[in-house]
N, CA and C atoms as an extended XYZ file, in Angstrom:
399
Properties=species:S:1:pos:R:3:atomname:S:1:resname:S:1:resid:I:1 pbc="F F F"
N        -7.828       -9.823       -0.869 N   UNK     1
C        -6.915       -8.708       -0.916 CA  UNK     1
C        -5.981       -8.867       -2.110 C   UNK     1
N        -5.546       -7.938       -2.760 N   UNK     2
C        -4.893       -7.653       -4.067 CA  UNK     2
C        -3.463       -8.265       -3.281 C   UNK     2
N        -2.473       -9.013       -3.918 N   UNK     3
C        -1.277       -9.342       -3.457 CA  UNK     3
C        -0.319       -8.127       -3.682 C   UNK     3
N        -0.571       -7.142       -2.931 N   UNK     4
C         0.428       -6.159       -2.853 CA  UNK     4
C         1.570       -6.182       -1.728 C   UNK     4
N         2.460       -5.822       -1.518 N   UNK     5
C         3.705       -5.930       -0.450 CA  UNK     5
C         3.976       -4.448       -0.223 C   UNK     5
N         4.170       -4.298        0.891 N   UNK     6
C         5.031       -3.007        1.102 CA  UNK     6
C         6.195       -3.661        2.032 C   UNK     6
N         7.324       -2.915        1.223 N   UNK     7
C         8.584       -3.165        2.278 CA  UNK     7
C         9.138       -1.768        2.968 C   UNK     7
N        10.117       -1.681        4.032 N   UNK     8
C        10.068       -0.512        4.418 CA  UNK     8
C        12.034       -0.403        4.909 C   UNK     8
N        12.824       -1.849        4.578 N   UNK     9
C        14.474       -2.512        5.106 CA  UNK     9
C        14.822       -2.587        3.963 C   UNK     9
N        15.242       -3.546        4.565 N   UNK    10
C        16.318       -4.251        3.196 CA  UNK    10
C        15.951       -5.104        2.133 C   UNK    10
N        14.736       -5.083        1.681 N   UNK    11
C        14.167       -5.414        0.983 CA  UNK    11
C        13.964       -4.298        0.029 C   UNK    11
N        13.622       -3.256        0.440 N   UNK    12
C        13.532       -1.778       -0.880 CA  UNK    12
C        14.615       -1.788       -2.305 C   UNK    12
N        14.085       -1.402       -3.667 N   UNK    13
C        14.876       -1.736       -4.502 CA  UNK    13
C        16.430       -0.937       -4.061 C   UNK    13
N        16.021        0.378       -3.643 N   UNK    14
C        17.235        1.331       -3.178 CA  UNK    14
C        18.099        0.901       -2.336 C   UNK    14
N        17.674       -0.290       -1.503 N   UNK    15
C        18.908       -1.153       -0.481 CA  UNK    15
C        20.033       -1.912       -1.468 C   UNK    15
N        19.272       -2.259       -2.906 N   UNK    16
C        20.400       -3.282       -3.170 CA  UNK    16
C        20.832       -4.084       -3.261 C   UNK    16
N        20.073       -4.898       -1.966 N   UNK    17
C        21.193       -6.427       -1.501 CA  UNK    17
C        19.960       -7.557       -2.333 C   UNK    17
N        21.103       -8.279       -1.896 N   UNK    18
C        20.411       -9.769       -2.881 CA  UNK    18
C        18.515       -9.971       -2.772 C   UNK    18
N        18.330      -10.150       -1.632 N   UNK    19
C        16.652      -10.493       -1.360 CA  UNK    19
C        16.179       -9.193       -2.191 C   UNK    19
N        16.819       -8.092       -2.252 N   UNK    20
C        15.814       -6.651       -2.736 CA  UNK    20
C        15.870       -7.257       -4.390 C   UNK    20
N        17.104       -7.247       -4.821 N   UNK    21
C        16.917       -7.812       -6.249 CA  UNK    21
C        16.184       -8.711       -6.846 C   UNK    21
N        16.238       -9.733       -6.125 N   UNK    22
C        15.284      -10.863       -6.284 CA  UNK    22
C        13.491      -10.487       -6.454 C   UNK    22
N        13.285       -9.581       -5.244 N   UNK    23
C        12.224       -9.346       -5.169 CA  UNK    23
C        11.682       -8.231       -6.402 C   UNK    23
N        12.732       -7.486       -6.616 N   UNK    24
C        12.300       -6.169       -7.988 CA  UNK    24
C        12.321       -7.214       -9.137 C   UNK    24
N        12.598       -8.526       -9.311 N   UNK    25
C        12.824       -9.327      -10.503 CA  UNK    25
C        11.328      -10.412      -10.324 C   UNK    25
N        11.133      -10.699       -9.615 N   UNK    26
C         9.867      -11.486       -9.400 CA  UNK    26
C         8.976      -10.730       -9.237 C   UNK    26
N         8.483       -9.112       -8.977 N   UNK    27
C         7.828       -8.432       -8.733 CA  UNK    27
C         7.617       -7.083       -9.830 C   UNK    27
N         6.500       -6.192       -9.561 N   UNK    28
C         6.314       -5.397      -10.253 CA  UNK    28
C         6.734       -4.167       -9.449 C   UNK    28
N         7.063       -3.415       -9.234 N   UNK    29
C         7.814       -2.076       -8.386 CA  UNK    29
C         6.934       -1.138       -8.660 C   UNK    29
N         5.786       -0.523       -7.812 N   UNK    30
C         4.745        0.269       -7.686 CA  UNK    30
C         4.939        2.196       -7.813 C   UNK    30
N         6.357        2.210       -6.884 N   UNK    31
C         6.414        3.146       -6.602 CA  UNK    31
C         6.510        3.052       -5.197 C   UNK    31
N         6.838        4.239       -4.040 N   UNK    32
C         7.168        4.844       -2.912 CA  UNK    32
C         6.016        4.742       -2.431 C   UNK    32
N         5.596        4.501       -0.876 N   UNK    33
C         4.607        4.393       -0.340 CA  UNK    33
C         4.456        4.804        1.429 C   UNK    33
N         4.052        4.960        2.051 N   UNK    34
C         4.050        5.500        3.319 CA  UNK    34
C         2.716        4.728        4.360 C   UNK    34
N         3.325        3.991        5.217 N   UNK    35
C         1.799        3.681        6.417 CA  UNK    35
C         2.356        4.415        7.662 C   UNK    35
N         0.975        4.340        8.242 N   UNK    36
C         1.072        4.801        9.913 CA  UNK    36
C         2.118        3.761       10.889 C   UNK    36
N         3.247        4.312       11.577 N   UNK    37
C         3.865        3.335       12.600 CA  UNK    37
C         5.200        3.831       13.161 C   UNK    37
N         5.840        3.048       13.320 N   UNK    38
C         7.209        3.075       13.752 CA  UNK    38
C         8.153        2.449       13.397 C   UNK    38
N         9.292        2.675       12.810 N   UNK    39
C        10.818        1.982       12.350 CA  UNK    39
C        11.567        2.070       13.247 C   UNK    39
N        12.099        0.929       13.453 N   UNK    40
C        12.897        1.174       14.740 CA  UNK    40
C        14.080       -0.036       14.611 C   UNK    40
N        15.244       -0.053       14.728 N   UNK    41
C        16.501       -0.523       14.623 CA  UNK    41
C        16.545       -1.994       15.649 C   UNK    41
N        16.740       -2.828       14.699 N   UNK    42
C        16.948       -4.045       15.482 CA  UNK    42
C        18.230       -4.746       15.720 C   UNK    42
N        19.020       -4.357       15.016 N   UNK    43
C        20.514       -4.468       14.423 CA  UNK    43
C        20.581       -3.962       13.419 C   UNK    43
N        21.040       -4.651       11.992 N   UNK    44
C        21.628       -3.653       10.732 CA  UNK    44
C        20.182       -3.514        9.950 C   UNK    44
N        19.464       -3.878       10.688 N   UNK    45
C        17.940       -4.109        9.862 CA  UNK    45
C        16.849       -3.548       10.755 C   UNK    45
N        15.851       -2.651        9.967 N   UNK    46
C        15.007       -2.522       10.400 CA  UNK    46
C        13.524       -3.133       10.959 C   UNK    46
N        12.946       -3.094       12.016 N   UNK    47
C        11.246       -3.881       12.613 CA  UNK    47
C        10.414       -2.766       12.465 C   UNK    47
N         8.842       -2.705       12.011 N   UNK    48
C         8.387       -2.062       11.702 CA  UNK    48
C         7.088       -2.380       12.960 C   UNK    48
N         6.717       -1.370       13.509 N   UNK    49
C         5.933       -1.501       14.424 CA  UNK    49
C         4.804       -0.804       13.984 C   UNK    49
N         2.913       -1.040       13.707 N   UNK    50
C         2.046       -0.107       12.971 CA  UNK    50
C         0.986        0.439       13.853 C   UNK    50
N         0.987        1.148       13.548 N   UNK    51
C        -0.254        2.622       14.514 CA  UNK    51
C         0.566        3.630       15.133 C   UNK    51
N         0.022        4.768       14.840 N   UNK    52
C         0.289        6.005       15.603 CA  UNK    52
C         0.372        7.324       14.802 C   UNK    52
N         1.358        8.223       14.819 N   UNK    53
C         0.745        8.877       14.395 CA  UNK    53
C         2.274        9.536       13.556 C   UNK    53
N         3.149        8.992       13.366 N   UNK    54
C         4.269        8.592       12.457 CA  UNK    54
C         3.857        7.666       11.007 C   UNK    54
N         4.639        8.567        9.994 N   UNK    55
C         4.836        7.386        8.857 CA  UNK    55
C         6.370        6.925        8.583 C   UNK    55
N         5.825        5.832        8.139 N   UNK    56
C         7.126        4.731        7.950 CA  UNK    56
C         7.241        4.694        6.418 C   UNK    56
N         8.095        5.402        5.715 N   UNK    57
C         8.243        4.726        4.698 CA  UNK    57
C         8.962        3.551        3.785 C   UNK    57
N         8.445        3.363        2.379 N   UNK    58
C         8.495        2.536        1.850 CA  UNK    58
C         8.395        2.287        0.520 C   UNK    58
N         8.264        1.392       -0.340 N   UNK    59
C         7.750        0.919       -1.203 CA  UNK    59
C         6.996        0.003       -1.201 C   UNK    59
N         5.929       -0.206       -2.981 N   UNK    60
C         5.127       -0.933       -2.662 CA  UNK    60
C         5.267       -2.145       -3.713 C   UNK    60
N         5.205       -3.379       -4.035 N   UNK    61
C         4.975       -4.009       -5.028 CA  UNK    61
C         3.677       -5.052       -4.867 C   UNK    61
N         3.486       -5.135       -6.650 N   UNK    62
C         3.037       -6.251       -6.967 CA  UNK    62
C         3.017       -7.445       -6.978 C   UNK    62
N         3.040       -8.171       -6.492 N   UNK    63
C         3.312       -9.664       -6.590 CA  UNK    63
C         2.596      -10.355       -7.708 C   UNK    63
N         3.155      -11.510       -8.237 N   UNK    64
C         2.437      -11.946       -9.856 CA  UNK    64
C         2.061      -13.472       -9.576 C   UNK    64
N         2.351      -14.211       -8.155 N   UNK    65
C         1.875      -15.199       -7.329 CA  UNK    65
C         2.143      -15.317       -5.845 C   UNK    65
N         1.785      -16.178       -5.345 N   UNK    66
C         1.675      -16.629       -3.903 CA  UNK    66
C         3.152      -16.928       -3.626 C   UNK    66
N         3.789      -17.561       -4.939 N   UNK    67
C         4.952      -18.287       -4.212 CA  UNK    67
C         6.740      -17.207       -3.561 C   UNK    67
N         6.071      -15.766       -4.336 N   UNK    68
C         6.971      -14.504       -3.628 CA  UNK    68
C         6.761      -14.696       -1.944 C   UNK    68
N         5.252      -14.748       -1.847 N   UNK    69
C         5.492      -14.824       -0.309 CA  UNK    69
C         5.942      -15.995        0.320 C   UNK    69
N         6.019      -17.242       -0.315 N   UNK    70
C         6.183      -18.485        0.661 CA  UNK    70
C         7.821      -17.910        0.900 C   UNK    70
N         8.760      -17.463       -0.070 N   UNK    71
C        10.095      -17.265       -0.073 CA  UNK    71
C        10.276      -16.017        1.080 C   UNK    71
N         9.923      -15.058        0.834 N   UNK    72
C         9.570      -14.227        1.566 CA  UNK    72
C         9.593      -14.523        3.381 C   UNK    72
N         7.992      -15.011        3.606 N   UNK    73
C         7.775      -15.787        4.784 CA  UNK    73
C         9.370      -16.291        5.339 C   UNK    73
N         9.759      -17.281        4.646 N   UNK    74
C        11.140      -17.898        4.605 CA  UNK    74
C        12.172      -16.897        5.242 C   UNK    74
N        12.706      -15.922        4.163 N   UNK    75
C        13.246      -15.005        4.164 CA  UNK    75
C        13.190      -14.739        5.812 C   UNK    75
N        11.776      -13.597        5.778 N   UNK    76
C        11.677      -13.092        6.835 CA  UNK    76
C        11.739      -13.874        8.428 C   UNK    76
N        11.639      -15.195        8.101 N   UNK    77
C        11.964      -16.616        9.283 CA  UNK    77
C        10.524      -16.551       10.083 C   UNK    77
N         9.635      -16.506        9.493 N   UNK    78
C         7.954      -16.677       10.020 CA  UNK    78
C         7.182      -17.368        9.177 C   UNK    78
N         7.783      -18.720        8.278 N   UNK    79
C         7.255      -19.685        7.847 CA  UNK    79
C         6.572      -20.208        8.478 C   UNK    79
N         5.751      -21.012        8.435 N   UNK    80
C         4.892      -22.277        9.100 CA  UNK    80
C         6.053      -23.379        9.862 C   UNK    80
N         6.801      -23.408        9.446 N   UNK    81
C         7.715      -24.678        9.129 CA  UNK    81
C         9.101      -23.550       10.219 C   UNK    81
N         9.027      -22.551       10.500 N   UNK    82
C        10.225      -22.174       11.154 CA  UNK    82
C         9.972      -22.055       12.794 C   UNK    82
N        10.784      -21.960       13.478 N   UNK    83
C        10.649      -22.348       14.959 CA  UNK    83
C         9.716      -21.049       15.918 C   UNK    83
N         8.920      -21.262       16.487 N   UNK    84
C         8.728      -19.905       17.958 CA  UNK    84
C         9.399      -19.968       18.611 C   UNK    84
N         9.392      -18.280       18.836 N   UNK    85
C         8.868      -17.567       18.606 CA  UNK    85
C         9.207      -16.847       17.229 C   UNK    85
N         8.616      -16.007       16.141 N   UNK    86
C         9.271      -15.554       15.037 CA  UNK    86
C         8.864      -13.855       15.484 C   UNK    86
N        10.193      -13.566       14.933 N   UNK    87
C        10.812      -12.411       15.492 CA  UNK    87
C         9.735      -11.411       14.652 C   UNK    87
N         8.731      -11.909       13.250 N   UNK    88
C         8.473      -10.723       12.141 CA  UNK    88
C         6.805      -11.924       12.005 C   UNK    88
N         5.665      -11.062       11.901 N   UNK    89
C         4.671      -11.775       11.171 CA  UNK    89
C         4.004      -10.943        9.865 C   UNK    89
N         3.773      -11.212        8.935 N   UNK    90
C         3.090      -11.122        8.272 CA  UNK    90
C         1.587      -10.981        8.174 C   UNK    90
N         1.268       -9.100        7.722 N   UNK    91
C         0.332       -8.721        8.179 CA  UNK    91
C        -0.189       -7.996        7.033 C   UNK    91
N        -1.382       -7.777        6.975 N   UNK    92
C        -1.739       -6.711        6.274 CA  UNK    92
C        -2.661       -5.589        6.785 C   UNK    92
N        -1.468       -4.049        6.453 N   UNK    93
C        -1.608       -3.087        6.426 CA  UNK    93
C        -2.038       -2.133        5.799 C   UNK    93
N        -2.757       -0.745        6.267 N   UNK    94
C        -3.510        0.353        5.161 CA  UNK    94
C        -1.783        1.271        4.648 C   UNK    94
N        -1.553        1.313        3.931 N   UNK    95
C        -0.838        2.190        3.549 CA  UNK    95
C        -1.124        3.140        1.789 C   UNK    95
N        -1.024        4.467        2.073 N   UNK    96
C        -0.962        4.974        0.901 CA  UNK    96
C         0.735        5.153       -0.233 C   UNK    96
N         0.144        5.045       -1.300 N   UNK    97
C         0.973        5.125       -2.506 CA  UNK    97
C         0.244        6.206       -3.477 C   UNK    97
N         1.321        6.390       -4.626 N   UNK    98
C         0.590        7.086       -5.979 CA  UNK    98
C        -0.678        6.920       -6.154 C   UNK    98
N        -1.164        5.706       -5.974 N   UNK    99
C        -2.488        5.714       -6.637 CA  UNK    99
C        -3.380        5.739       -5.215 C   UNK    99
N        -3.028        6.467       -4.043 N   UNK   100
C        -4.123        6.929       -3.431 CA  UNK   100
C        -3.803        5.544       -2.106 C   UNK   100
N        -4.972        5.225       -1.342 N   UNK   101
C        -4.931        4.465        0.002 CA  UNK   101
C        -5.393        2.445       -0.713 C   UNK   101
N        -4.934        1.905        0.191 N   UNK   102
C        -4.455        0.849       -0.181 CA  UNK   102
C        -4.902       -0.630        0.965 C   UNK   102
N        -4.817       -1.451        0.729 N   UNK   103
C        -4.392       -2.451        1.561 CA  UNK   103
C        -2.792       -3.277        0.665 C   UNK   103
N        -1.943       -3.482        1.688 N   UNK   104
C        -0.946       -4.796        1.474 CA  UNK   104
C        -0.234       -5.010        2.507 C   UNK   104
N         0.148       -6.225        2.112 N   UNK   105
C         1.112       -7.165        3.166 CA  UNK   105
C         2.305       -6.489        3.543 C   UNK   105
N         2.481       -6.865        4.824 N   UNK   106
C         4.137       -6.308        5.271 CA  UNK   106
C         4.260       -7.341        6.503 C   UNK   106
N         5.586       -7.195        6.613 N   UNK   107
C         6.156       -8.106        8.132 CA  UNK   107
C         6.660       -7.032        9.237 C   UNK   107
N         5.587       -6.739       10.259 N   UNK   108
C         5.657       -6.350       11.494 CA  UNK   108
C         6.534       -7.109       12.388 C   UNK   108
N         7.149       -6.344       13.280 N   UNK   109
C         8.349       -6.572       14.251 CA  UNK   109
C         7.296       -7.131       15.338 C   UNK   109
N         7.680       -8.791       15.946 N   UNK   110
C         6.712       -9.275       16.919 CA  UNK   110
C         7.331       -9.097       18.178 C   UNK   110
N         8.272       -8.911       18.405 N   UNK   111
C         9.075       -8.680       19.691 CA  UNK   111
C         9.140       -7.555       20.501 C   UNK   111
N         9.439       -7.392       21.340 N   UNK   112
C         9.077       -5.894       22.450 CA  UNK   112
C        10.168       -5.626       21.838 C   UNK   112
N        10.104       -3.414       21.658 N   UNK   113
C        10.912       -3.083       21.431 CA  UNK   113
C        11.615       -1.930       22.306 C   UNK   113
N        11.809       -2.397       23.449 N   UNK   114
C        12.088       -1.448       24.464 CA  UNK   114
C        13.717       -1.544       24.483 C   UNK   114
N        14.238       -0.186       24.577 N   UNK   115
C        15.622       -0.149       24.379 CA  UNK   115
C        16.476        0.047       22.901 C   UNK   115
N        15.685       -0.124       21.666 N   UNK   116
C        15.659        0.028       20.481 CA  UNK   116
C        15.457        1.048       19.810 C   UNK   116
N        16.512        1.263       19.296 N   UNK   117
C        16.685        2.972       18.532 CA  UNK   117
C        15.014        2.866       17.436 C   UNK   117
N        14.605        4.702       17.515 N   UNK   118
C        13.374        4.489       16.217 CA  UNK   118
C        14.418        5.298       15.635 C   UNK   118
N        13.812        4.670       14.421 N   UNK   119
C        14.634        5.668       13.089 CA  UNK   119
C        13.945        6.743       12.325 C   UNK   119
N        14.668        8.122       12.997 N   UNK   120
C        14.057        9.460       12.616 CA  UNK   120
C        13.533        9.229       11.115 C   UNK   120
N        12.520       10.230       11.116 N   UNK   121
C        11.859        9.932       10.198 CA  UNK   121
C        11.188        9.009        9.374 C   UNK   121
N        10.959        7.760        9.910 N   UNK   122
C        10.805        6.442        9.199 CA  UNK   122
C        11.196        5.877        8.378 C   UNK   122
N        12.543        6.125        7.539 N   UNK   123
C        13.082        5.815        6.412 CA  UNK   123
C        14.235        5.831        6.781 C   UNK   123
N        14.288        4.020        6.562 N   UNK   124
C        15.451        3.240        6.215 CA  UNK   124
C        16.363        3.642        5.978 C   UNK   124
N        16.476        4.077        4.592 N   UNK   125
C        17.447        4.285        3.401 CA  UNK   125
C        17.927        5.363        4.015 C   UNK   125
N        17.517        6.429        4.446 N   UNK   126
C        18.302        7.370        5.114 CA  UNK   126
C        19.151        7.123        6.060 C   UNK   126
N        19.202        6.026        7.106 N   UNK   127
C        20.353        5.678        7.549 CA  UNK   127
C        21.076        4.298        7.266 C   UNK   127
N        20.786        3.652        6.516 N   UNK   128
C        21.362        2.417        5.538 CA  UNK   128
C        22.334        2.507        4.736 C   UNK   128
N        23.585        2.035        4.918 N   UNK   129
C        24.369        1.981        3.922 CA  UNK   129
C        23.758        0.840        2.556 C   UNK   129
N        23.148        1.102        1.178 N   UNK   130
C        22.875        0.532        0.360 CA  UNK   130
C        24.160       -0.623       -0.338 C   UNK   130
N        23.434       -1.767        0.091 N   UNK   131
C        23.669       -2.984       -0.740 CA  UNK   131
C        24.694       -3.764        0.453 C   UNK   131
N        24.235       -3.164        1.520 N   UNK   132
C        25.007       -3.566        3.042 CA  UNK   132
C        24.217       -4.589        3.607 C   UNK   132
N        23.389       -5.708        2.837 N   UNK   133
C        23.057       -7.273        3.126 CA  UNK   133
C        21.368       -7.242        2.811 C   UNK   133
């Protein structure tokens, strides 16, 4: 699989916060992208849940090695090396972009999400205050 990422939180260049910067600086920035699923509010951050008949949007990047994701992994606290249960795994998903339908990586919400706001329309940024962590 092509090392592509889609993010759909606080990771998007439009969030702002430190990890998003990092990642638009180690990465190539694709453009806006959309998969099948659910966004849904976990606290100030969004879990992305996939299938159905909702899109979640996003962006997509390039990655230019492996070692975006070991940080990443990290980041997201679903390292090898971090404790169970992990709240996010790392998956790869069909999502379309500009250049048509796709495979890339994203971190799915592993936890039940019963009681947890979804966020109208699937996009983040629409209810995110930008550069708010």
């Amino acid at each position: 699989m092509a090392m592509t990422l889609f993010v759909y939180g606080t990771l998007r260049p439009a969030f702002d916060g430190p990890m998003a910067r990092r990642l638009k600086a180690e990465a190539e920035h694709l453009g806006m992208a959309r998969t099948a699923g659910t966004l849904i509010m976990v606290a100030d951050y969004p879990g992305f849940v996939p299938g159905g008949a909702e899109d979640v949007v996003g962006d997509l990047f390039a990655l230019r090695d492996a070692a975006t994701l070991d940080w990443l992994d990290a980041y997201e606290e679903c390292a090898a090396h971090d404790p169970l249960p992990h709240e996010y795994r790392r998956e790869a998903v069909q999502i379309v972009g500009k250049d048509g339908p796709a495979m890339a990586w994203t971190y799915v919400y592993a936890f039940p999400t019963d009681g947890l706001e979804r966020v109208a329309g699937g996009d983040f940024l629409a209810c995110a205050r930008p550069g708010g962590g």
